[in-house]
HTML snippet that shows the backbone in 3Dmol.js (N, CA, C, O; Angstrom):
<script src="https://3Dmol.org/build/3Dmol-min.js"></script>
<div id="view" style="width:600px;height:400px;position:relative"></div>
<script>
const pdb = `
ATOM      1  N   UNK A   1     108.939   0.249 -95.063  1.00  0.00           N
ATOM      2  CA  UNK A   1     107.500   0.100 -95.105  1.00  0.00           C
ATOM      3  C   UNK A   1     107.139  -1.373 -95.246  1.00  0.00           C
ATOM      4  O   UNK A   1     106.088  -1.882 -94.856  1.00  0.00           O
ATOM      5  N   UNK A   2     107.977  -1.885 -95.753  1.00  0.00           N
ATOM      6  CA  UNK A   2     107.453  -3.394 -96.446  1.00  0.00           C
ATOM      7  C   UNK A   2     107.874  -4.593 -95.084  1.00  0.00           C
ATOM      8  O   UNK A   2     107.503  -5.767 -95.051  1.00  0.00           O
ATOM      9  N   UNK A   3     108.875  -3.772 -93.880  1.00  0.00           N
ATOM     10  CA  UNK A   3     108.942  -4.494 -92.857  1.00  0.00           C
ATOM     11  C   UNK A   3     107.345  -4.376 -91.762  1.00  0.00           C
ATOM     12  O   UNK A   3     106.851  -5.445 -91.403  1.00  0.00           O
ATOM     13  N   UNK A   4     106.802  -3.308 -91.409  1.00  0.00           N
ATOM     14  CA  UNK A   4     106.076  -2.822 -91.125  1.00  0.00           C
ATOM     15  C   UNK A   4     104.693  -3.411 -91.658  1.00  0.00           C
ATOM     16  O   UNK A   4     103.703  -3.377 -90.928  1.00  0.00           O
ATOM     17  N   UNK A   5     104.634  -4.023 -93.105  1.00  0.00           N
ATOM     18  CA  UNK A   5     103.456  -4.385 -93.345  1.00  0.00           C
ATOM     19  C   UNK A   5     103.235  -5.613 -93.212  1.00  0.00           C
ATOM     20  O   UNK A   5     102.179  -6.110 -92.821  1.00  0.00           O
ATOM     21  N   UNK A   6     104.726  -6.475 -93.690  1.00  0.00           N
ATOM     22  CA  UNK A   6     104.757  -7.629 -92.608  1.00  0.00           C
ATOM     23  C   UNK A   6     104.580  -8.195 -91.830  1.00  0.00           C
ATOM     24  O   UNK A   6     104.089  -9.324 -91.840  1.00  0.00           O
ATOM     25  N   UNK A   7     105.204  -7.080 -90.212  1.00  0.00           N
ATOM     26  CA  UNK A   7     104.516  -7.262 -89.219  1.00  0.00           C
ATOM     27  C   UNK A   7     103.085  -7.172 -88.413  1.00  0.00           C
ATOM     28  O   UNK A   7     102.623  -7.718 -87.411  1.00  0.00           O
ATOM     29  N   UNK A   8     102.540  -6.033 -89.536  1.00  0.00           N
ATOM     30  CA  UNK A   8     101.348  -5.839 -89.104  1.00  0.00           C
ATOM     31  C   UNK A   8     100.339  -7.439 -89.730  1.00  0.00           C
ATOM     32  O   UNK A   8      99.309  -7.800 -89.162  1.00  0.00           O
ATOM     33  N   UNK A   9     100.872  -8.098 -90.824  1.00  0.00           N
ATOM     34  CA  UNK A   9     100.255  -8.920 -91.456  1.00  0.00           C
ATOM     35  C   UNK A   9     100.033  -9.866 -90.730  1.00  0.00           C
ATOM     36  O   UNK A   9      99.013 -10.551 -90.666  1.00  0.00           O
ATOM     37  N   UNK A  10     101.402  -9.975 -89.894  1.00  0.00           N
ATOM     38  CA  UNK A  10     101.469 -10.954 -89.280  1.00  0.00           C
ATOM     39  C   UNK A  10     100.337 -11.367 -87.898  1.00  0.00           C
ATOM     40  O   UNK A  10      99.601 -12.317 -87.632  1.00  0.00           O
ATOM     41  N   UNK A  11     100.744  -9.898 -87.171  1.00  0.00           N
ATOM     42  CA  UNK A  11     100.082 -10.018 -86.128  1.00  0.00           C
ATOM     43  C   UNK A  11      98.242  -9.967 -86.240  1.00  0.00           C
ATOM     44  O   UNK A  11      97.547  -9.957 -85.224  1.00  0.00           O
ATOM     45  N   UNK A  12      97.588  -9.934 -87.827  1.00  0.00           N
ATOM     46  CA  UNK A  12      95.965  -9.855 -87.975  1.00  0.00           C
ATOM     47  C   UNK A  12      96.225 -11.399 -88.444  1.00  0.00           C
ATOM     48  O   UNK A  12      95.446 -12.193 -87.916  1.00  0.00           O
ATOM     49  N   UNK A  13      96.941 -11.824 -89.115  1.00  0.00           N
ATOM     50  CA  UNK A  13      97.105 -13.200 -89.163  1.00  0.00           C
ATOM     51  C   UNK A  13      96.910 -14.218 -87.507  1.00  0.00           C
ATOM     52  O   UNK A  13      96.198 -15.206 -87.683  1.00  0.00           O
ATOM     53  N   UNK A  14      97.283 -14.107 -86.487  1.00  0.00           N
ATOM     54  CA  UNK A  14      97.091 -14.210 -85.429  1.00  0.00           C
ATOM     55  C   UNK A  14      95.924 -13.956 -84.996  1.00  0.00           C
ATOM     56  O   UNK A  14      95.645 -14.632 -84.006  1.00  0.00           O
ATOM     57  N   UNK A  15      95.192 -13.316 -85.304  1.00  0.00           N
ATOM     58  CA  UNK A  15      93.750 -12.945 -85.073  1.00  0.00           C
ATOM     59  C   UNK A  15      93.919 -11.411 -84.095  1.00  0.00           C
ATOM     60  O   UNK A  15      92.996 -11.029 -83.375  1.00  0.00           O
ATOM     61  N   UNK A  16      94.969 -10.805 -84.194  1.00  0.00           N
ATOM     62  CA  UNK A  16      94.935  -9.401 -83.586  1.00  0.00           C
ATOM     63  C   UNK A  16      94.442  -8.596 -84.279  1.00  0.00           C
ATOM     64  O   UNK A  16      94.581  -8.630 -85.502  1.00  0.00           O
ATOM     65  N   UNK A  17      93.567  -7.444 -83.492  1.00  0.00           N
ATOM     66  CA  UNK A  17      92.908  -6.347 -84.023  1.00  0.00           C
ATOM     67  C   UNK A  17      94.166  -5.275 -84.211  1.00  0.00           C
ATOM     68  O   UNK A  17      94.998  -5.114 -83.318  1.00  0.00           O
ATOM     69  N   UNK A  18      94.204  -4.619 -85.372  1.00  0.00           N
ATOM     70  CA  UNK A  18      95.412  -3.362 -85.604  1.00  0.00           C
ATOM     71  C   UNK A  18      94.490  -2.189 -85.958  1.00  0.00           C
ATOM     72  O   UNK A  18      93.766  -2.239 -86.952  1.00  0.00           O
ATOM     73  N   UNK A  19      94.524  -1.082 -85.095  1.00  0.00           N
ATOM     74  CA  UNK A  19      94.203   0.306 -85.749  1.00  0.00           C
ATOM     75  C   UNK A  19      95.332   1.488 -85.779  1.00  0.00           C
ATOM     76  O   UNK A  19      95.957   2.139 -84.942  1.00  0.00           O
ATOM     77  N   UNK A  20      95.245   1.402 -87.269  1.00  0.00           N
ATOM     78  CA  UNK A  20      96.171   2.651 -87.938  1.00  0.00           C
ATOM     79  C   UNK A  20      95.953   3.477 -88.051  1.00  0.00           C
ATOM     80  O   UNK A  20      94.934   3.491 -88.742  1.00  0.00           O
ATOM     81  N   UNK A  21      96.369   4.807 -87.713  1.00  0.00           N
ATOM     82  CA  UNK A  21      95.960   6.367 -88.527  1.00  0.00           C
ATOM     83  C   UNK A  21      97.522   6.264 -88.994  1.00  0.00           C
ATOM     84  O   UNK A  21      98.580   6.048 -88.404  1.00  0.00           O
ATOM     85  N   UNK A  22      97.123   6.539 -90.420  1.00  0.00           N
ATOM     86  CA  UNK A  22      98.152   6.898 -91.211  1.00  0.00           C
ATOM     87  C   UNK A  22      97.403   7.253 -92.600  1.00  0.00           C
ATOM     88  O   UNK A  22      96.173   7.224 -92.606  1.00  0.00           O
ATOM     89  N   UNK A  23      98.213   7.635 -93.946  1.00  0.00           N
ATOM     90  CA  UNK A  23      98.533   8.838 -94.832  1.00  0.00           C
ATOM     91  C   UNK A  23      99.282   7.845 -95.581  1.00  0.00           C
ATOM     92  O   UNK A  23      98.943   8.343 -96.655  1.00  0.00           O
ATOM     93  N   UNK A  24      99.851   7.080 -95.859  1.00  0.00           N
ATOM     94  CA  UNK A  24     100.744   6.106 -96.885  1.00  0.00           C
ATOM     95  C   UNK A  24      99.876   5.608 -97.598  1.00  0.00           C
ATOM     96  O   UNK A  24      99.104   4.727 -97.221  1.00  0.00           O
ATOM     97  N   UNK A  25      99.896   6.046 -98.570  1.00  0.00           N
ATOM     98  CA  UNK A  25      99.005   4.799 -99.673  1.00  0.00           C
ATOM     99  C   UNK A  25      99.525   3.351 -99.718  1.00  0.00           C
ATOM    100  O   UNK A  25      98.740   2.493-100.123  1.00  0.00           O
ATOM    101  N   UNK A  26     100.557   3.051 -99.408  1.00  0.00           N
ATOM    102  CA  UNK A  26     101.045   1.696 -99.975  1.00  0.00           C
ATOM    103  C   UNK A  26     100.192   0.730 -98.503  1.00  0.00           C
ATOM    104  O   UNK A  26      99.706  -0.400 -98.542  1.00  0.00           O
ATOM    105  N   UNK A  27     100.278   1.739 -97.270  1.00  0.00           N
ATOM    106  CA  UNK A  27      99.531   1.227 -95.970  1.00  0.00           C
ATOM    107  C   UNK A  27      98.344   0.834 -96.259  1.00  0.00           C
ATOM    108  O   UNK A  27      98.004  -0.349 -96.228  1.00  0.00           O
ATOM    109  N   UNK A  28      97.178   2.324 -96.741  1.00  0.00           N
ATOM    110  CA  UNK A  28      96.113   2.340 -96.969  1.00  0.00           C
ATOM    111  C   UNK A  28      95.764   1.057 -97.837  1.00  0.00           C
ATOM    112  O   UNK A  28      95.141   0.027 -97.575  1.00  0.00           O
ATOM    113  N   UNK A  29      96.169   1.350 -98.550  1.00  0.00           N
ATOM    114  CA  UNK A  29      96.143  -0.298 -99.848  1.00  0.00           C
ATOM    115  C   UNK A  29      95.686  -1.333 -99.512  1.00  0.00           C
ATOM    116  O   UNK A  29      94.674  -1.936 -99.870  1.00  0.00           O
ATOM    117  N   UNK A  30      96.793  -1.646 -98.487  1.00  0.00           N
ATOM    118  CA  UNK A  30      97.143  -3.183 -97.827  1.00  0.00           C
ATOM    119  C   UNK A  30      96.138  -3.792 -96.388  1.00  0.00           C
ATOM    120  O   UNK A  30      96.167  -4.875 -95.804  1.00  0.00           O
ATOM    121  N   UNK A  31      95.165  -2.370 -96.140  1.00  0.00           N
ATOM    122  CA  UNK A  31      94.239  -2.591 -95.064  1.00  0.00           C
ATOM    123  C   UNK A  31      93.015  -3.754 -95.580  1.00  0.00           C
ATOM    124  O   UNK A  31      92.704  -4.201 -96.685  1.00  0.00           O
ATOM    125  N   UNK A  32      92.665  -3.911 -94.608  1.00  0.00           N
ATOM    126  CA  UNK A  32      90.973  -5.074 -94.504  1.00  0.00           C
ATOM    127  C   UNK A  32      90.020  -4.000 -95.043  1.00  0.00           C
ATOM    128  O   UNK A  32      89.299  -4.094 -96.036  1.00  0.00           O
ATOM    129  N   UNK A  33      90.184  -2.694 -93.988  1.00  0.00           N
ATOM    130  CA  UNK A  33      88.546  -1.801 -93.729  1.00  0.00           C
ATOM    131  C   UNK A  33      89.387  -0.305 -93.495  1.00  0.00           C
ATOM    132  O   UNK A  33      90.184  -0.098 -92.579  1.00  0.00           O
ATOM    133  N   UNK A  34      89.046   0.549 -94.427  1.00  0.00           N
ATOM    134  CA  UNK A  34      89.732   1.827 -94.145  1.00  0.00           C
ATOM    135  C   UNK A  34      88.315   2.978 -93.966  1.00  0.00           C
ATOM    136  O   UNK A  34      87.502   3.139 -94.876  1.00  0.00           O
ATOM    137  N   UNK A  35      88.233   3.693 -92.634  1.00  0.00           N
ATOM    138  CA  UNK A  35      87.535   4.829 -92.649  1.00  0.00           C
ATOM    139  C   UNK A  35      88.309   6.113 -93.111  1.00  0.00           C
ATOM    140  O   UNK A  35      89.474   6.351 -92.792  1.00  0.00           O
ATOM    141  N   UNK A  36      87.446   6.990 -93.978  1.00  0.00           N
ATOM    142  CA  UNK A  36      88.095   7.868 -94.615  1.00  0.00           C
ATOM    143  C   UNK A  36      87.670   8.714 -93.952  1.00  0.00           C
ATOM    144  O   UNK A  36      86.446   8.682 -93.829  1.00  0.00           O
ATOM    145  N   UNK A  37      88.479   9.946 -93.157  1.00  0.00           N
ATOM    146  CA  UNK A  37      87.873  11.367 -92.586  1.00  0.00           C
ATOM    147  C   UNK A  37      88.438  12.381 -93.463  1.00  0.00           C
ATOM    148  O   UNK A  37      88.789  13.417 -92.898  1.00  0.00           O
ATOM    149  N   UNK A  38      88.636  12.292 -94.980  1.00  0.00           N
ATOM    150  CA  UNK A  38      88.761  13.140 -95.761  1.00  0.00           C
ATOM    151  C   UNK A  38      90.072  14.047 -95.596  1.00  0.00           C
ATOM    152  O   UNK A  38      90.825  13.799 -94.654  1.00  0.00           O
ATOM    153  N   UNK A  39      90.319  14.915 -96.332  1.00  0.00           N
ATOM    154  CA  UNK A  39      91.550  15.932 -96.087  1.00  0.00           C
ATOM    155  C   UNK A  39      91.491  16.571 -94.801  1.00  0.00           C
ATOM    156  O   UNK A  39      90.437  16.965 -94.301  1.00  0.00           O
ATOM    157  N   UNK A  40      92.523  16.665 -94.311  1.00  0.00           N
ATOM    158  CA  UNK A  40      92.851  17.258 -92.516  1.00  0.00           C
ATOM    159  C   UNK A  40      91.778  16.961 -91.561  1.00  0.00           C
ATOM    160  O   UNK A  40      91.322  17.807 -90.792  1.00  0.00           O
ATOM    161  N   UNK A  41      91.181  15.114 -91.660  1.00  0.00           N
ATOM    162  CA  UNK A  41      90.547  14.619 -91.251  1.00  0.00           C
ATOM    163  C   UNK A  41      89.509  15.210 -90.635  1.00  0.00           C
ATOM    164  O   UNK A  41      89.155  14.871 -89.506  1.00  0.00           O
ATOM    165  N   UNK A  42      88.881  16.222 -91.377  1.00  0.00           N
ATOM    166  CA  UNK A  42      87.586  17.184 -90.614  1.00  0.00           C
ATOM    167  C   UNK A  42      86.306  16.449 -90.696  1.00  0.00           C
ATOM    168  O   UNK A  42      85.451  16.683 -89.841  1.00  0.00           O
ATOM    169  N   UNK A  43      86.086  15.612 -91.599  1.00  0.00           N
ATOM    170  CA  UNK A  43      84.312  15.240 -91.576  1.00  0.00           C
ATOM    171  C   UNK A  43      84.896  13.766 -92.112  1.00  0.00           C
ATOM    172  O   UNK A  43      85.826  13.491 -92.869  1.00  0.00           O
ATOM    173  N   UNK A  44      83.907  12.920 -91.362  1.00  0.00           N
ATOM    174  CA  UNK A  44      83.623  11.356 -92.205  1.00  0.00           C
ATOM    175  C   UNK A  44      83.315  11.689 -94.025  1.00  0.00           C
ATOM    176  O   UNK A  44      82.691  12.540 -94.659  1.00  0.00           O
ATOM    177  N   UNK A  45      83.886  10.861 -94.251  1.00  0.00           N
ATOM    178  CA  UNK A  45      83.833  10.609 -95.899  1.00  0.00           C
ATOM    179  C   UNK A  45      83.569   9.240 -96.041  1.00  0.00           C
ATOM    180  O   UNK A  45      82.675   9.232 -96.886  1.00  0.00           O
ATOM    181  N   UNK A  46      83.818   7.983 -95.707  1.00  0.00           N
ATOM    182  CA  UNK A  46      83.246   7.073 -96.311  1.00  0.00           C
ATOM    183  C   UNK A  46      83.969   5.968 -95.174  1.00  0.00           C
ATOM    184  O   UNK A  46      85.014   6.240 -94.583  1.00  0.00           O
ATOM    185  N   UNK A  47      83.026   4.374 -94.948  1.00  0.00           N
ATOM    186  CA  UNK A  47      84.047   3.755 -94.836  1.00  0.00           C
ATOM    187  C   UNK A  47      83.894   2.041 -95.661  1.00  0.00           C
ATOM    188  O   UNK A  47      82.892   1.382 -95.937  1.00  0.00           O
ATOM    189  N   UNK A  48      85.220   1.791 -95.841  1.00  0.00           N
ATOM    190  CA  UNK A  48      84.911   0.673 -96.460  1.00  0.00           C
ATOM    191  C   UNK A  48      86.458  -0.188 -97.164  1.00  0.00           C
ATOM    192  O   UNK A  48      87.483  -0.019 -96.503  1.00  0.00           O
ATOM    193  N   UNK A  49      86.532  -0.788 -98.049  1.00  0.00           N
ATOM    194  CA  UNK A  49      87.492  -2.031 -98.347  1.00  0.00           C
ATOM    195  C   UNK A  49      88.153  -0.311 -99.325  1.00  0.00           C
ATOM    196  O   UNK A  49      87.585   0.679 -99.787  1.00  0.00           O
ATOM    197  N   UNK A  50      89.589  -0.780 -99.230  1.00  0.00           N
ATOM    198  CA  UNK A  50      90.617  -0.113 -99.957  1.00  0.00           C
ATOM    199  C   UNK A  50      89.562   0.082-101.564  1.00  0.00           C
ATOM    200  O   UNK A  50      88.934   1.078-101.923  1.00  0.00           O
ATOM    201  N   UNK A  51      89.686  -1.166-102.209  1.00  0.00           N
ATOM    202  CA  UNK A  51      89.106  -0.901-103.338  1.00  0.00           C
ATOM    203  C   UNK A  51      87.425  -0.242-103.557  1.00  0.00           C
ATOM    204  O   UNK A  51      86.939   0.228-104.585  1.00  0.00           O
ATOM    205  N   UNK A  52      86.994  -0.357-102.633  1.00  0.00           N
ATOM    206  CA  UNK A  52      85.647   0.491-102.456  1.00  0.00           C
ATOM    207  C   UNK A  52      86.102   1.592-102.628  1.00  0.00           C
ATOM    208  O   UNK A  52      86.007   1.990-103.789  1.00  0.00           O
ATOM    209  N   UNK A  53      86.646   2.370-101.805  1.00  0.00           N
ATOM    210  CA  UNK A  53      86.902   3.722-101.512  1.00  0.00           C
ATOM    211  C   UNK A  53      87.577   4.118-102.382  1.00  0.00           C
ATOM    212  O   UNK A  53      87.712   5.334-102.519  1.00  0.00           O
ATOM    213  N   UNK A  54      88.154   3.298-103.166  1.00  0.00           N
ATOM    214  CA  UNK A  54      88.790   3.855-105.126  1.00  0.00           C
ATOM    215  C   UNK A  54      87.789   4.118-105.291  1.00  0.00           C
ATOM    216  O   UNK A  54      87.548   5.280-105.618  1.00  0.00           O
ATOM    217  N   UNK A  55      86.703   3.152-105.143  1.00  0.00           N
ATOM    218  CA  UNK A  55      85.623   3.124-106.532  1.00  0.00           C
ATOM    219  C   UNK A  55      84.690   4.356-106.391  1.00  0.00           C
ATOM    220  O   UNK A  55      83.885   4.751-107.235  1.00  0.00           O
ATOM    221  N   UNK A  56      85.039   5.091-104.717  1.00  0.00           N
ATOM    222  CA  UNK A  56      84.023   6.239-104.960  1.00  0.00           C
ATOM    223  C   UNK A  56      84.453   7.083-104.168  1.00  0.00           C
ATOM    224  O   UNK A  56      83.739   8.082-104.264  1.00  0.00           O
ATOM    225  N   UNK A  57      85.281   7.229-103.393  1.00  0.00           N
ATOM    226  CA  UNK A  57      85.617   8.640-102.816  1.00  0.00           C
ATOM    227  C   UNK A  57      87.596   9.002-102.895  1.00  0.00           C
ATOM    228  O   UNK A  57      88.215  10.051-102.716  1.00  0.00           O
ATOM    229  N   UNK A  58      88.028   7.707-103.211  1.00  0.00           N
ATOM    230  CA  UNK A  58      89.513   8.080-103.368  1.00  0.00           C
ATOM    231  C   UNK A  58      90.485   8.181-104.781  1.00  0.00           C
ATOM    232  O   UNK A  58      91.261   7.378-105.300  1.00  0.00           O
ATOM    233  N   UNK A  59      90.184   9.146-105.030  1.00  0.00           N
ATOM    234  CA  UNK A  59      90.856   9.056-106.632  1.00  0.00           C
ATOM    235  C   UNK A  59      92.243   8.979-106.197  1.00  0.00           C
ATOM    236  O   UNK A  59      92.899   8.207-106.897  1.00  0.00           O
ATOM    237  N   UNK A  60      92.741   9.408-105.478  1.00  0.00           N
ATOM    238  CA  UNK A  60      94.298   9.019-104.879  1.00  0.00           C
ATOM    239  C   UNK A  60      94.671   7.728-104.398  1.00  0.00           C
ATOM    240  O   UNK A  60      95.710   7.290-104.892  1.00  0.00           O
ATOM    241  N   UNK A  61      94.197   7.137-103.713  1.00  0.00           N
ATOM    242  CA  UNK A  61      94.303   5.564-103.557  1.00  0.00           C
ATOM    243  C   UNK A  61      93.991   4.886-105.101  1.00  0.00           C
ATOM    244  O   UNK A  61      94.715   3.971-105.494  1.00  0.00           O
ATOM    245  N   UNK A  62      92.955   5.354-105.882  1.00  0.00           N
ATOM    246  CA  UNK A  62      92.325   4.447-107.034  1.00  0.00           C
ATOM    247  C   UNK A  62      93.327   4.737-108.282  1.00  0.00           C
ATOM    248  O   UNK A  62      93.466   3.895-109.170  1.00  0.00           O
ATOM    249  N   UNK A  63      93.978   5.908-108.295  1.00  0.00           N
ATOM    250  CA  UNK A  63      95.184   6.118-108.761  1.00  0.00           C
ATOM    251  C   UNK A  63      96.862   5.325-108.242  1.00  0.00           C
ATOM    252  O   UNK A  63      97.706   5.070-109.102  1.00  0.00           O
ATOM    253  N   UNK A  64      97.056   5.087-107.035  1.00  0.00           N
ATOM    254  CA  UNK A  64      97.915   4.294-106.462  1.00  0.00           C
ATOM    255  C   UNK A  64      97.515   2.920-106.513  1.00  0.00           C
ATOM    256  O   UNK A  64      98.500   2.181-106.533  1.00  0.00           O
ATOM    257  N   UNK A  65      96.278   2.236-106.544  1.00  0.00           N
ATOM    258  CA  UNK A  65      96.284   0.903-106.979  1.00  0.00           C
ATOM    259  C   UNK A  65      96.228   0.244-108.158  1.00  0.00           C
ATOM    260  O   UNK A  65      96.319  -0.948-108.452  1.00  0.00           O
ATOM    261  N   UNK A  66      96.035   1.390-108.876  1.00  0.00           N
ATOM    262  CA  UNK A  66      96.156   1.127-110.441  1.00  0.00           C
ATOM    263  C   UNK A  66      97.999   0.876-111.172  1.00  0.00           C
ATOM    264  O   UNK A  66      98.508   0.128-112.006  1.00  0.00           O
ATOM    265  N   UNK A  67      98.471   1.976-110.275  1.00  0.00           N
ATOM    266  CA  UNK A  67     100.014   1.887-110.619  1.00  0.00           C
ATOM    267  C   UNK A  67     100.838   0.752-110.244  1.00  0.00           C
ATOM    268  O   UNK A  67     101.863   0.268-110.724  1.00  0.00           O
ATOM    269  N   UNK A  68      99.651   0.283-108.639  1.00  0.00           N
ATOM    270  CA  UNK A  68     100.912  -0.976-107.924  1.00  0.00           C
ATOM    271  C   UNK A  68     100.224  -2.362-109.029  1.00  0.00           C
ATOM    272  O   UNK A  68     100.697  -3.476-109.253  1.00  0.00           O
ATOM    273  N   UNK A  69      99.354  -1.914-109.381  1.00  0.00           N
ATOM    274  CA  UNK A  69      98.882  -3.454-110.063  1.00  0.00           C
ATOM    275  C   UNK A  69      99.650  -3.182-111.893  1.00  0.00           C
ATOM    276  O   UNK A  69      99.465  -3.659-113.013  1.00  0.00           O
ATOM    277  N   UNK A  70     100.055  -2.708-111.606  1.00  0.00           N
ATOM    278  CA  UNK A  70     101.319  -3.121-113.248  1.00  0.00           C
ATOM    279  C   UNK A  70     102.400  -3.843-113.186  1.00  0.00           C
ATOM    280  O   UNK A  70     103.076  -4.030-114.198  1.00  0.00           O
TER     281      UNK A  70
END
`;
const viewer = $3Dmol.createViewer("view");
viewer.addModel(pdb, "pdb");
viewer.setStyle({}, {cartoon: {color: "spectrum"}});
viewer.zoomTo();
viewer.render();
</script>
């Protein structure tokens, strides 16, 4: 994973646009702008900065950034 986030770092570092669908919190985390389509992606839920979407619709991410920041 940690090669992968690298590369992706790398290449928005460059000024490339990256769109992810993925399910990894450690991914989700490490994004600019995450749209949330909620569990089995059926309806928009929110969109916005990793730590936004702690602060109000992701208790699972806001729970995983609490753990990586120890």
């Amino acid at each position: 994973m940690r090669t992968l986030l690298e590369v992706l770092g790398r290449l928005t570092g460059n000024g490339a646009t990256v769109v992810v669908i993925e399910h990894d919190l450690d991914m989700i985390a490490n994004a600019d702008h995450v749209i949330d389509m909620g569990p089995g992606g059926g309806e928009f839920v929110a969109t916005a900065t990793p730590a936004e979407i702690a602060d109000t619709a992701g208790r699972c991410l806001r729970e995983h950034l609490t753990r990586a920041a120890r």
